[in-house]
PDB file of N, CA, C, O and CB in Angstrom:
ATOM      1  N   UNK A   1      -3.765 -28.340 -20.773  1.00  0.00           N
ATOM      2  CA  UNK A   1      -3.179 -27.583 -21.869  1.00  0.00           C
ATOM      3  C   UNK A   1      -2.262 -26.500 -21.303  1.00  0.00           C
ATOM      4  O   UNK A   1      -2.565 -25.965 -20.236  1.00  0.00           O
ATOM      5  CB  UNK A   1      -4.282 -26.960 -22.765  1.00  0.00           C
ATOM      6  N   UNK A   2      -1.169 -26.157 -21.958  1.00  0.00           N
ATOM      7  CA  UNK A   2      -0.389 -25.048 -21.580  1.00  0.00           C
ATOM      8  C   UNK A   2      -0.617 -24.143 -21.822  1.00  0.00           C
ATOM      9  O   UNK A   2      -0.913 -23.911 -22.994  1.00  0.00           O
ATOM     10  CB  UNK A   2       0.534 -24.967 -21.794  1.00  0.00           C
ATOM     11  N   UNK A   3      -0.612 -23.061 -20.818  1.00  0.00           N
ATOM     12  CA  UNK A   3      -0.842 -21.492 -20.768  1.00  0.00           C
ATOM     13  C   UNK A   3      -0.003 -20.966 -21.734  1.00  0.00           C
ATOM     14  O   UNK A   3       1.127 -21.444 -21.837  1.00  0.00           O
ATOM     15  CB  UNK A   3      -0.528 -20.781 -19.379  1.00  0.00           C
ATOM     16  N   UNK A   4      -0.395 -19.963 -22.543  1.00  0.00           N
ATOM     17  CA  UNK A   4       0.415 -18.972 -22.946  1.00  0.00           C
ATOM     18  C   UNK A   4       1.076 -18.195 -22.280  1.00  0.00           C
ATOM     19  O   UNK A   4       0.567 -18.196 -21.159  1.00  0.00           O
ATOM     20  CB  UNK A   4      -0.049 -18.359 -23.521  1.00  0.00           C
ATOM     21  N   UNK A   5       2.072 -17.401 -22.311  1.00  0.00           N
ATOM     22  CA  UNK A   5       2.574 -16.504 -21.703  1.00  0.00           C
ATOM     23  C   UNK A   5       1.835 -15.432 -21.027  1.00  0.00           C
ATOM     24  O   UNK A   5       2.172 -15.095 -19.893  1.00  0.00           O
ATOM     25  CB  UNK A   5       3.285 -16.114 -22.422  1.00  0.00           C
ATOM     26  N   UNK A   6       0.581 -14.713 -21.802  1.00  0.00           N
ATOM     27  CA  UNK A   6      -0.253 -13.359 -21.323  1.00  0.00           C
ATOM     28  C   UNK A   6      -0.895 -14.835 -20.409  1.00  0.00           C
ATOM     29  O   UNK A   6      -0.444 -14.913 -19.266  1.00  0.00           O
ATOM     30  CB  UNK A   6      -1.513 -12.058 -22.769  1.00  0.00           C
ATOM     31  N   UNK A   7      -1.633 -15.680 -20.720  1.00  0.00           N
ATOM     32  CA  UNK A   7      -2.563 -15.986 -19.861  1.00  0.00           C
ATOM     33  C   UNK A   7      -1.786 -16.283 -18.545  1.00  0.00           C
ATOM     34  O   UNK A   7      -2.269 -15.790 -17.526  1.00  0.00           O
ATOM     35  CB  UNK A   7      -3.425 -17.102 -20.383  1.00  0.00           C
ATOM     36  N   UNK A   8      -0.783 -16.933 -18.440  1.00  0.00           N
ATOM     37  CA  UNK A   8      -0.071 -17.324 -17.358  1.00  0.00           C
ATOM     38  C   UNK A   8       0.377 -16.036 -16.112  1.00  0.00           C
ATOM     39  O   UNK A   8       0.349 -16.082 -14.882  1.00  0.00           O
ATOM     40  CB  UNK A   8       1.188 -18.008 -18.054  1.00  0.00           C
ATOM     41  N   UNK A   9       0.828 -14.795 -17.187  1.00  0.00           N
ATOM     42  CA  UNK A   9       1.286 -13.517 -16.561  1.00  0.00           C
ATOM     43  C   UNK A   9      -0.257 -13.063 -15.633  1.00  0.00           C
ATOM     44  O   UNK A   9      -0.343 -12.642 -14.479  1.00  0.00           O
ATOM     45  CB  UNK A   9       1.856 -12.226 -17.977  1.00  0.00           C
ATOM     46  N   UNK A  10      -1.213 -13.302 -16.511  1.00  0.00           N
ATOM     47  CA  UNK A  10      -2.692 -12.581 -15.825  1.00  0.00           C
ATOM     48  C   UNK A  10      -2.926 -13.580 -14.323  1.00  0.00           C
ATOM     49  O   UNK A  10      -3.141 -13.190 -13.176  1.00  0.00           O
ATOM     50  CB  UNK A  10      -4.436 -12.832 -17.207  1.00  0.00           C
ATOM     51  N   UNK A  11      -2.815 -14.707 -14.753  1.00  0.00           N
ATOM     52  CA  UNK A  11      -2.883 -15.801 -13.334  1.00  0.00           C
ATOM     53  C   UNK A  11      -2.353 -15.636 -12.507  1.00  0.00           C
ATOM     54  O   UNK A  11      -2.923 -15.572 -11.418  1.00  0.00           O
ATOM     55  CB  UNK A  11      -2.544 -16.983 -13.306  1.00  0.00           C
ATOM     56  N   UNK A  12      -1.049 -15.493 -12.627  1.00  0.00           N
ATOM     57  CA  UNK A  12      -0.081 -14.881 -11.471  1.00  0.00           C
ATOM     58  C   UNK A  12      -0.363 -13.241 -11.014  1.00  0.00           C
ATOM     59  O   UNK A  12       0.425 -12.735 -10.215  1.00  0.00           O
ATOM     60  CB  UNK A  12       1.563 -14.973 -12.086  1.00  0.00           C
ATOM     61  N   UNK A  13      -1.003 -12.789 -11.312  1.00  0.00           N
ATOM     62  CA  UNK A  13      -1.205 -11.296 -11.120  1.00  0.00           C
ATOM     63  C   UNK A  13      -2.528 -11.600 -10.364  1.00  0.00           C
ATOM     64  O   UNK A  13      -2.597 -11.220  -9.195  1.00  0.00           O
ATOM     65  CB  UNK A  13      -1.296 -10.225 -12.607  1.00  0.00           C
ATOM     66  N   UNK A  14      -3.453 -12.168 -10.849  1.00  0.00           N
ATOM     67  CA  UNK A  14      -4.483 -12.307  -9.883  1.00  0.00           C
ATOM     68  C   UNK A  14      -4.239 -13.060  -8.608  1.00  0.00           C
ATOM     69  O   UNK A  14      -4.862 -12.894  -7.560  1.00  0.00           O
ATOM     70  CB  UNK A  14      -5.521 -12.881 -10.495  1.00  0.00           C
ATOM     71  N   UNK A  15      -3.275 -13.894  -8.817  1.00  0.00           N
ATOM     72  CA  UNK A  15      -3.094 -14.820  -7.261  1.00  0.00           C
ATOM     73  C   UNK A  15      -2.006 -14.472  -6.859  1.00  0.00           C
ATOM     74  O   UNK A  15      -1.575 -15.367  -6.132  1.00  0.00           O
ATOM     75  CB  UNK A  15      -3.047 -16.480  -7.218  1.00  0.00           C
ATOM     76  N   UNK A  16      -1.148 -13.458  -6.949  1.00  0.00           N
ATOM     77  CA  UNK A  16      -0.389 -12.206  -5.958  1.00  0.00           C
ATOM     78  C   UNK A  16      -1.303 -11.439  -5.647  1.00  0.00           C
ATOM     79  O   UNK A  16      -1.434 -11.309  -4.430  1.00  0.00           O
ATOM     80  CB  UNK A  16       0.752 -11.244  -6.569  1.00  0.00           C
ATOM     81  N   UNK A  17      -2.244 -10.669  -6.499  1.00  0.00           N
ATOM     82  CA  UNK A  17      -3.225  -9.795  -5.509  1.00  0.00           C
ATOM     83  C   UNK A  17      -3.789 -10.056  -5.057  1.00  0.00           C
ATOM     84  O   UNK A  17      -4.471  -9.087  -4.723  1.00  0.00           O
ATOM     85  CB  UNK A  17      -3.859  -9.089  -5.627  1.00  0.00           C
ATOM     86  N   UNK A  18      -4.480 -11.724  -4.280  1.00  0.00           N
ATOM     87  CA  UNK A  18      -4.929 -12.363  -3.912  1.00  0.00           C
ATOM     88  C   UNK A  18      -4.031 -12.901  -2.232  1.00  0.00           C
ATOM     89  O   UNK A  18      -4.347 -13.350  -1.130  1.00  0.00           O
ATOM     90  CB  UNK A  18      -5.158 -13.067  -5.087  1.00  0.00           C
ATOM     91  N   UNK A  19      -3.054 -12.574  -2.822  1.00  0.00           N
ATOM     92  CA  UNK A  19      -2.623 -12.528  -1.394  1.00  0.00           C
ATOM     93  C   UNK A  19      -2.557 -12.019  -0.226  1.00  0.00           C
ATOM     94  O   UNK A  19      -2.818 -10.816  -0.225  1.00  0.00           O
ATOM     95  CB  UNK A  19      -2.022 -12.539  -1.341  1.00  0.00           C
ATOM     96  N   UNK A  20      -2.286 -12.504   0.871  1.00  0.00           N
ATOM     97  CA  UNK A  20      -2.796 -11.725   2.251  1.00  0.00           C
ATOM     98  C   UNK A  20      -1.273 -10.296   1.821  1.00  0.00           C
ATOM     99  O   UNK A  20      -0.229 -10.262   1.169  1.00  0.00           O
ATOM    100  CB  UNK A  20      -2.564 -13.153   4.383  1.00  0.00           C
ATOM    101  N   UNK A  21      -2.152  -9.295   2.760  1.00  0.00           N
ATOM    102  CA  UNK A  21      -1.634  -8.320   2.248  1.00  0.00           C
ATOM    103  C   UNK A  21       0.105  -8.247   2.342  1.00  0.00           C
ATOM    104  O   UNK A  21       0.756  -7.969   1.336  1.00  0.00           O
ATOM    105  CB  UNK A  21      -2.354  -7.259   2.871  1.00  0.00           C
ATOM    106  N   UNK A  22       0.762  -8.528   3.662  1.00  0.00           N
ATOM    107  CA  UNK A  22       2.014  -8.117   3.950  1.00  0.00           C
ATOM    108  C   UNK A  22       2.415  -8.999   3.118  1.00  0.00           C
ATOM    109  O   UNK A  22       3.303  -8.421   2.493  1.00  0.00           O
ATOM    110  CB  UNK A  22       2.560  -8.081   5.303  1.00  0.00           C
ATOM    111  N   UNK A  23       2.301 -10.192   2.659  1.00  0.00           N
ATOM    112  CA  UNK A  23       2.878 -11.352   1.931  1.00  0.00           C
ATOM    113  C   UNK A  23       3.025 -10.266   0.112  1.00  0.00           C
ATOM    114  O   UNK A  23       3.985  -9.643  -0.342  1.00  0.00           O
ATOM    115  CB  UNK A  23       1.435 -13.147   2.038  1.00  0.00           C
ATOM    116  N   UNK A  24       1.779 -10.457  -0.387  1.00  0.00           N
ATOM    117  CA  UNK A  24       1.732  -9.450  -1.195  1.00  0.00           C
ATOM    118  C   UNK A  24       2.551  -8.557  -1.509  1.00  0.00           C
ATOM    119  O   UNK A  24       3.186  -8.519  -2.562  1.00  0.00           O
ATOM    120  CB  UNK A  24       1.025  -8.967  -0.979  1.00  0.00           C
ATOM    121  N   UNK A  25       2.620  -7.361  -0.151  1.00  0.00           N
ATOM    122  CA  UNK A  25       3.403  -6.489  -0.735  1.00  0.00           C
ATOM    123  C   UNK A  25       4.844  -6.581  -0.478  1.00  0.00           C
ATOM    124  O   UNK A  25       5.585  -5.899  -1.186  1.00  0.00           O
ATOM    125  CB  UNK A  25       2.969  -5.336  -0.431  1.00  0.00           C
ATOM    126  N   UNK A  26       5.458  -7.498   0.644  1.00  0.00           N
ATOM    127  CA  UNK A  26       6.735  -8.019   0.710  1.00  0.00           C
ATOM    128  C   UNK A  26       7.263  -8.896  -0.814  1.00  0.00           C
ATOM    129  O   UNK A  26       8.477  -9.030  -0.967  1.00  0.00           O
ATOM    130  CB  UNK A  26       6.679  -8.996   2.064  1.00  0.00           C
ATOM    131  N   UNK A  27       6.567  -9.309  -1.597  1.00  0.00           N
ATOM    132  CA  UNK A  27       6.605 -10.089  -2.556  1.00  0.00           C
ATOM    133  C   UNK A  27       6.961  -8.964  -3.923  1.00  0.00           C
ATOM    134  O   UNK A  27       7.710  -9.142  -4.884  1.00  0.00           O
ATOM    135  CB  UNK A  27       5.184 -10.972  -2.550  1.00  0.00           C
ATOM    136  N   UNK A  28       6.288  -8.029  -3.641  1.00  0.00           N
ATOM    137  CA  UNK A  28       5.972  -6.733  -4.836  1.00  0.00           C
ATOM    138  C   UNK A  28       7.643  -6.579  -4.581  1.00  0.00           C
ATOM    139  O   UNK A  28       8.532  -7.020  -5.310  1.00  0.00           O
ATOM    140  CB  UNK A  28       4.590  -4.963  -4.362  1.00  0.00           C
ATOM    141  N   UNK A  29       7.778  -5.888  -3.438  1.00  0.00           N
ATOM    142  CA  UNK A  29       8.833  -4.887  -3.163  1.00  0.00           C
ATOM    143  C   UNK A  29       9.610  -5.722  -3.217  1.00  0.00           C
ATOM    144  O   UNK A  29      10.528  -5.021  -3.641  1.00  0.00           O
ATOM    145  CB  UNK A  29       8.910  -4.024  -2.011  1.00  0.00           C
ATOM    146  N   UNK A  30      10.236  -7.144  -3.102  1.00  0.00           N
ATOM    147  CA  UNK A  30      11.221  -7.705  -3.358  1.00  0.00           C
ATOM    148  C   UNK A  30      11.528  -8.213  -4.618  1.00  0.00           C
ATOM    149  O   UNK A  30      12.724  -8.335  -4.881  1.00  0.00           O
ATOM    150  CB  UNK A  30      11.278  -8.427  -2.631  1.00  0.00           C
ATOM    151  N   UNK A  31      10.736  -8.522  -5.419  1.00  0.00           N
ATOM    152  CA  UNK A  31      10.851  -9.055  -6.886  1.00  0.00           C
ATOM    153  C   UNK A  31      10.726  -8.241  -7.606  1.00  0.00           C
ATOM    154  O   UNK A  31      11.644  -8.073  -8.409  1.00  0.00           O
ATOM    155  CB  UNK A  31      10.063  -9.952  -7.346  1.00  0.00           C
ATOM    156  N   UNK A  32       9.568  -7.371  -7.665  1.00  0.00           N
ATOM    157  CA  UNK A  32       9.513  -6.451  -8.326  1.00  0.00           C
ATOM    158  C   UNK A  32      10.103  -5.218  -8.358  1.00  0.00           C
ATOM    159  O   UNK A  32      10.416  -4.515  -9.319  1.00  0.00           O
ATOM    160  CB  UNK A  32       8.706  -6.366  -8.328  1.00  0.00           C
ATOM    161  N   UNK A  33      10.201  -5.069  -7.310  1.00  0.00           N
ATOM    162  CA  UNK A  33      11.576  -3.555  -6.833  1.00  0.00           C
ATOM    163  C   UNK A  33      12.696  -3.523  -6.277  1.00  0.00           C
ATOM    164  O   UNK A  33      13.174  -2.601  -5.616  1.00  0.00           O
ATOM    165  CB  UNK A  33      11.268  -2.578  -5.900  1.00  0.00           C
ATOM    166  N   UNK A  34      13.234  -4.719  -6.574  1.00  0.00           N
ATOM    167  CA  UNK A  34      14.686  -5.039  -5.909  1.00  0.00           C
ATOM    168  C   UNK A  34      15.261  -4.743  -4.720  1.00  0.00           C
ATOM    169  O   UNK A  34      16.482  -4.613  -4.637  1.00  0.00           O
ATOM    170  CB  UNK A  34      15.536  -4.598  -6.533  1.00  0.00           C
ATOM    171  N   UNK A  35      14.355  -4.586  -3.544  1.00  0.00           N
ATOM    172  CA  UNK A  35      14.474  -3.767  -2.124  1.00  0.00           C
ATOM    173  C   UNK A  35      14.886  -5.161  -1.846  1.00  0.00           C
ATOM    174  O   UNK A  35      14.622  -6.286  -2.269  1.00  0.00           O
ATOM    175  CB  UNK A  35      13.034  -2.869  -1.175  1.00  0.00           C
ATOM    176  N   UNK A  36      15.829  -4.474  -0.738  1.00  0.00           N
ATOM    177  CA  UNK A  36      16.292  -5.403   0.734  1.00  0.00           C
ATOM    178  C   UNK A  36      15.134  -5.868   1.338  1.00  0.00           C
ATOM    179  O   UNK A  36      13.942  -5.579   1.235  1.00  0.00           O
ATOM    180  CB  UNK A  36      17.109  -4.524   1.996  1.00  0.00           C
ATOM    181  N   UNK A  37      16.019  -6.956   2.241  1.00  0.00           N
ATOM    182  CA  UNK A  37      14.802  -7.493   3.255  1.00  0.00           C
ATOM    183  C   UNK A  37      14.852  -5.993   4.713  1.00  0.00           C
ATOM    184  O   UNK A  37      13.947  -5.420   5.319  1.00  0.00           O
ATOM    185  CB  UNK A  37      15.425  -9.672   4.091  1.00  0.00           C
ATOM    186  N   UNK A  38      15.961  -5.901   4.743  1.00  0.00           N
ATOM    187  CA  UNK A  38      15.918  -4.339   5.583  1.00  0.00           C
ATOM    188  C   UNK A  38      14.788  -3.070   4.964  1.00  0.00           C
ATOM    189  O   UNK A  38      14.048  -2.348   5.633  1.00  0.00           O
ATOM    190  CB  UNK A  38      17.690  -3.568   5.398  1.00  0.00           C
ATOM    191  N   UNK A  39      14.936  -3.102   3.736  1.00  0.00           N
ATOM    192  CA  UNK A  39      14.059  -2.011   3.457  1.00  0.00           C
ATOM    193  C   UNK A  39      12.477  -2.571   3.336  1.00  0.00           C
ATOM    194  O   UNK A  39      11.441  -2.012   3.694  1.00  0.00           O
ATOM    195  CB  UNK A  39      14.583  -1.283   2.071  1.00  0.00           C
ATOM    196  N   UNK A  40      12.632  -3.606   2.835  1.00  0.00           N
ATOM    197  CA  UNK A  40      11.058  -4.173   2.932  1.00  0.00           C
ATOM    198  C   UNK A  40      11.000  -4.138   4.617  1.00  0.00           C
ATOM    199  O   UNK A  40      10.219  -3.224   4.881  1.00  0.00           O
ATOM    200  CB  UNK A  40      10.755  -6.055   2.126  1.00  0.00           C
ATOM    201  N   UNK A  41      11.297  -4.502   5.379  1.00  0.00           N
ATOM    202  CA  UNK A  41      10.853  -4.399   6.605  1.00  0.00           C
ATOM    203  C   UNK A  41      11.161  -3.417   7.486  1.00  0.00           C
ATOM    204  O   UNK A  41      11.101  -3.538   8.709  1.00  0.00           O
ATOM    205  CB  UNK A  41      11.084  -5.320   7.098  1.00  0.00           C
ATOM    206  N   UNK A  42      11.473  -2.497   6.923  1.00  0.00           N
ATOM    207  CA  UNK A  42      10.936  -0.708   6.801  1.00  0.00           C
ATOM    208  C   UNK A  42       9.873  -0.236   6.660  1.00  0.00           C
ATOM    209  O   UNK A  42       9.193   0.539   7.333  1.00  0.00           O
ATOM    210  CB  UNK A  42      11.319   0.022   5.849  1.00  0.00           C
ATOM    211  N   UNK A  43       9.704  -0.892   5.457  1.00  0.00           N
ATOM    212  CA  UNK A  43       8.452   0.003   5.240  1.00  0.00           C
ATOM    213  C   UNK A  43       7.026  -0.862   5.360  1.00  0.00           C
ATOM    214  O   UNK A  43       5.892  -0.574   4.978  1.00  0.00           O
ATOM    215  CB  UNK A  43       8.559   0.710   3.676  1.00  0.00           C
ATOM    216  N   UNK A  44       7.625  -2.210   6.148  1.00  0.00           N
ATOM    217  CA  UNK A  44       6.203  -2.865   5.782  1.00  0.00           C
ATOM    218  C   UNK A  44       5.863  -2.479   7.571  1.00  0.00           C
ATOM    219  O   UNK A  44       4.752  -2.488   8.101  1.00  0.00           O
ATOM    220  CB  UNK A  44       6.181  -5.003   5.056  1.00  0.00           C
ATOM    221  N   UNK A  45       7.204  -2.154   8.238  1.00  0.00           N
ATOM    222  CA  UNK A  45       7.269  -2.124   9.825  1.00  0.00           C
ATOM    223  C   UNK A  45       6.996  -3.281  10.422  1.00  0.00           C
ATOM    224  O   UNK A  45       6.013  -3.696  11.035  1.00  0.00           O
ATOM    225  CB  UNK A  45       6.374  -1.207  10.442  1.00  0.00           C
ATOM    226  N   UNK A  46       8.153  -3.785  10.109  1.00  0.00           N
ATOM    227  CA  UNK A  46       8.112  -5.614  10.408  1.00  0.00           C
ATOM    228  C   UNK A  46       9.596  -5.913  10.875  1.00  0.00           C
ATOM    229  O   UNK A  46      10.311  -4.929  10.689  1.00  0.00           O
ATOM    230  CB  UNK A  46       7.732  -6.762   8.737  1.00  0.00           C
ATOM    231  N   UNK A  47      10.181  -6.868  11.365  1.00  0.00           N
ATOM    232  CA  UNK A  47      11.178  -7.368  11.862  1.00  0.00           C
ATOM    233  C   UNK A  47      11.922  -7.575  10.174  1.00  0.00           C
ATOM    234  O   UNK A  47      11.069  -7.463   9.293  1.00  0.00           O
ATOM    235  CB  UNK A  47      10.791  -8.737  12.961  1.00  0.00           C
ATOM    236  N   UNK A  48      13.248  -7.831   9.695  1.00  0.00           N
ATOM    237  CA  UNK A  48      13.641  -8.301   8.912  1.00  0.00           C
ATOM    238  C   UNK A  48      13.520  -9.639   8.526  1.00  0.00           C
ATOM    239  O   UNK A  48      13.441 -10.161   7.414  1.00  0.00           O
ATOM    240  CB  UNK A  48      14.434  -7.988   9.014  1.00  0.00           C
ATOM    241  N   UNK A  49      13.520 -10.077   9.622  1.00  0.00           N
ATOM    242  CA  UNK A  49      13.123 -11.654   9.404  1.00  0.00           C
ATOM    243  C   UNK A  49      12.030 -12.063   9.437  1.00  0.00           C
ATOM    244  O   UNK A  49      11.918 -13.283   9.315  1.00  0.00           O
ATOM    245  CB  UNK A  49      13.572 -12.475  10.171  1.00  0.00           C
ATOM    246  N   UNK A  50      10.867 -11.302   9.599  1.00  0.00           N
ATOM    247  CA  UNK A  50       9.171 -11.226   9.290  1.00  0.00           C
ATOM    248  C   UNK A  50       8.915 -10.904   7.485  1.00  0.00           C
ATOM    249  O   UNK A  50       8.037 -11.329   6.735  1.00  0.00           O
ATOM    250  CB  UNK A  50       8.368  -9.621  10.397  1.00  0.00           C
ATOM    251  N   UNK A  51       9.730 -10.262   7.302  1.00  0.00           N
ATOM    252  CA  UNK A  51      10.064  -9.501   5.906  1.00  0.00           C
ATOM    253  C   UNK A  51      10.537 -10.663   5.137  1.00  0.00           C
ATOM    254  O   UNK A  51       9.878 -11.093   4.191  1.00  0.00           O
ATOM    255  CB  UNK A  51      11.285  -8.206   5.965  1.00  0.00           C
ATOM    256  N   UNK A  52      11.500 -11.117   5.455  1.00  0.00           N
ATOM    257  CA  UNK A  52      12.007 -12.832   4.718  1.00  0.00           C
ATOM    258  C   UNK A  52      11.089 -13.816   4.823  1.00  0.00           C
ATOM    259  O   UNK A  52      10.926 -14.564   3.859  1.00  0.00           O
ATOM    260  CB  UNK A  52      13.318 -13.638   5.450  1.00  0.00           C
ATOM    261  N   UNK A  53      10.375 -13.978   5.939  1.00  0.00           N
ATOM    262  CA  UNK A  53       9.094 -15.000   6.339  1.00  0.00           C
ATOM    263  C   UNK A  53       8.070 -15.003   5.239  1.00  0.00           C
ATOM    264  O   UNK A  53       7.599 -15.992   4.678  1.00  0.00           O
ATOM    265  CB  UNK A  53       8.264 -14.520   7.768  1.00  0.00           C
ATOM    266  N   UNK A  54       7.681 -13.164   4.924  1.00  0.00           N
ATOM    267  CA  UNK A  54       6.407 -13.074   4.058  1.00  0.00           C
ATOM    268  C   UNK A  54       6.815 -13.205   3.058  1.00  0.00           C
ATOM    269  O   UNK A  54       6.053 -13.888   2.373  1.00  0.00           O
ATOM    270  CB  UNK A  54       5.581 -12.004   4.031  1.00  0.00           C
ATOM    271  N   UNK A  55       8.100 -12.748   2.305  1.00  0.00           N
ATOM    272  CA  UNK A  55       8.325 -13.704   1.061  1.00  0.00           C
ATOM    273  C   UNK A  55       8.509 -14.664   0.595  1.00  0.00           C
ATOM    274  O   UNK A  55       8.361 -15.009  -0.577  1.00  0.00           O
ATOM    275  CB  UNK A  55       8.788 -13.656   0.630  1.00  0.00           C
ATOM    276  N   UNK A  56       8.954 -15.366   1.708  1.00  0.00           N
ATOM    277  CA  UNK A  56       9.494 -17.176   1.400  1.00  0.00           C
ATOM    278  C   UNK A  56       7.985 -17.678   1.762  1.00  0.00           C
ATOM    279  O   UNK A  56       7.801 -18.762   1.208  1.00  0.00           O
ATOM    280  CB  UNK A  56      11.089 -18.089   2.780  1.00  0.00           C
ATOM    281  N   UNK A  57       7.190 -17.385   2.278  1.00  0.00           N
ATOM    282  CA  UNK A  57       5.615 -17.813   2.038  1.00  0.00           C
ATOM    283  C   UNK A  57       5.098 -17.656   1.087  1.00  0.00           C
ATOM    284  O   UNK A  57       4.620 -18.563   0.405  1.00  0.00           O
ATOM    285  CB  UNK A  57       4.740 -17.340   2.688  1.00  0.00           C
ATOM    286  N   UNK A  58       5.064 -16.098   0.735  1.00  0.00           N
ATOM    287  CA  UNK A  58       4.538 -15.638  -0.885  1.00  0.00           C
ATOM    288  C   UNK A  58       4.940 -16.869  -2.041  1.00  0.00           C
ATOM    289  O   UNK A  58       4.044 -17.434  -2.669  1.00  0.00           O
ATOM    290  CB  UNK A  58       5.495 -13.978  -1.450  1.00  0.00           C
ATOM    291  N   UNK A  59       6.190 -17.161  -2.210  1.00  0.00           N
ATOM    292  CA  UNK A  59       6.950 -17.477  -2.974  1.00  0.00           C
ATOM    293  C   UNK A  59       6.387 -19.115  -3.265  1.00  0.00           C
ATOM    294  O   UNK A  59       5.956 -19.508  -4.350  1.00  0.00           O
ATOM    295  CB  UNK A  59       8.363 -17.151  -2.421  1.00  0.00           C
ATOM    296  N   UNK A  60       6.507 -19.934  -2.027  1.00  0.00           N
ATOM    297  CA  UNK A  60       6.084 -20.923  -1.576  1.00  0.00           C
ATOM    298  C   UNK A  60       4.686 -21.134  -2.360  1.00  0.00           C
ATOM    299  O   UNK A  60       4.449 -21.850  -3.332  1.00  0.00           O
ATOM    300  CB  UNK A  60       6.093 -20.811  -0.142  1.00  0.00           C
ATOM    301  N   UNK A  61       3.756 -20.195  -1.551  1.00  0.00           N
ATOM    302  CA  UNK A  61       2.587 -20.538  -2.495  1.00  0.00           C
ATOM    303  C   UNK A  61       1.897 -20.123  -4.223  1.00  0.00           C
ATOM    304  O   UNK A  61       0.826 -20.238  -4.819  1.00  0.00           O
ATOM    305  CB  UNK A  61       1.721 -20.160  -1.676  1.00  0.00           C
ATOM    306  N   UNK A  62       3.131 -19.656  -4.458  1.00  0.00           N
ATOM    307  CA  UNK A  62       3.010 -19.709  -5.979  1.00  0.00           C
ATOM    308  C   UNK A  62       3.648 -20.703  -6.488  1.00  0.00           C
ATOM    309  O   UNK A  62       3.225 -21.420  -7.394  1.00  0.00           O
ATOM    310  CB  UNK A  62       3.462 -18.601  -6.658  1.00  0.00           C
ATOM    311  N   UNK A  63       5.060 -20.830  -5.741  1.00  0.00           N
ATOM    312  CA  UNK A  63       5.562 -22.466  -6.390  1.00  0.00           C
ATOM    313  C   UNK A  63       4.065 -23.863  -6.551  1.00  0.00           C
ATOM    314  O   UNK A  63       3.914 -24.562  -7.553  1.00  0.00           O
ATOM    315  CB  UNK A  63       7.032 -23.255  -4.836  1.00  0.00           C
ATOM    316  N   UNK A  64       3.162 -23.924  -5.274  1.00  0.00           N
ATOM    317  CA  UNK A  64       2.574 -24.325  -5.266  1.00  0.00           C
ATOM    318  C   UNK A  64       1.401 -24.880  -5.846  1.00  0.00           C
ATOM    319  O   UNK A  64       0.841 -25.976  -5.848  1.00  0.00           O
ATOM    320  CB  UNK A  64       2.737 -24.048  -4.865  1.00  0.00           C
ATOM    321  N   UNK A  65       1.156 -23.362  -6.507  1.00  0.00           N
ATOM    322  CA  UNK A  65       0.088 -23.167  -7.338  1.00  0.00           C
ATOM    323  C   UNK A  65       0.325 -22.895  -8.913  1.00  0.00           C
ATOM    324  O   UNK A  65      -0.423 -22.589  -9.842  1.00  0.00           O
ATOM    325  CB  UNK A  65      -0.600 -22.108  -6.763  1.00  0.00           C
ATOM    326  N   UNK A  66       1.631 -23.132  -8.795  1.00  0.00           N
ATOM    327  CA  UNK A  66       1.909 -23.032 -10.164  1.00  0.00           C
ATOM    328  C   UNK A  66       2.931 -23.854 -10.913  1.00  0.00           C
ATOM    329  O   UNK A  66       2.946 -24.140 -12.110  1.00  0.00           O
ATOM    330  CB  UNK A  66       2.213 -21.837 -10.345  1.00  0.00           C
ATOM    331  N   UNK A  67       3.857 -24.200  -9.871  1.00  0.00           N
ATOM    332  CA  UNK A  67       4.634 -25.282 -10.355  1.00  0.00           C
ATOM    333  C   UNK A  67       5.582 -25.256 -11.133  1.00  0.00           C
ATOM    334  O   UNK A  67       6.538 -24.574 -10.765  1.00  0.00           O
ATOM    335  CB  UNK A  67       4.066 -25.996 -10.820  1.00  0.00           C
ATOM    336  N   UNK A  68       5.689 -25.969 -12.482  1.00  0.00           N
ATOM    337  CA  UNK A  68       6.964 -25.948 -13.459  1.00  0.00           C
ATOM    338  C   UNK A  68       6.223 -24.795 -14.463  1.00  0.00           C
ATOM    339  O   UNK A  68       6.877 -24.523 -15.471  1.00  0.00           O
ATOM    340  CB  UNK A  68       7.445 -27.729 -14.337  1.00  0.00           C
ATOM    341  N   UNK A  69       4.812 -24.025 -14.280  1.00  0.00           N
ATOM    342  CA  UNK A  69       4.825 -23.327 -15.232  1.00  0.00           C
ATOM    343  C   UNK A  69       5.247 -21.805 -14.953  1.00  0.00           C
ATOM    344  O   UNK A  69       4.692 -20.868 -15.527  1.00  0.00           O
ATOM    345  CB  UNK A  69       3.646 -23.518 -15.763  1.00  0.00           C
ATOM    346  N   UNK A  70       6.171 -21.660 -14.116  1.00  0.00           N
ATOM    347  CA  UNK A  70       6.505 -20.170 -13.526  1.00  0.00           C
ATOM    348  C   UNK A  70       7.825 -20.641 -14.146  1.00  0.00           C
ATOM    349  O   UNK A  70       8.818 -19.914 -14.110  1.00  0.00           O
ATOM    350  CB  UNK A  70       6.357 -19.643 -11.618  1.00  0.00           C
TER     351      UNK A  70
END
């Protein structure tokens, strides 16, 4: 059956905070706060391209886990 919108939003909120942390918060600060991969990997104190790594993972495993309903 298809999720509603709130239920779908709550799923995805639990399995981002469910994520390993730098993935997590590289994921926050890029989608949610429109930061660079320079500034995310500022402040996560990561390479820039560690910073692109943990989001294109993040990202990855929500495509994964969620599919055509994101």
């Amino acid at each position: 059956a298809r999720l509603d919108a709130g239920n779908l939003l709550r799923e995805v909120d639990a399995f981002v905070a469910a994520l390993p942390a730098k993935q997590r918060l590289a994921l926050i600060q890029r989608k949610y706060h429109d930061l660079s991969y320079a500034e995310i990997a500022g402040n996560l104190r990561c390479s820039e391209a560690a910073a692109r790594a943990n989001v294109h993972e993040a990202l990855r495993k929500l495509r994964h886990q969620f599919g055509d309903r994101l």
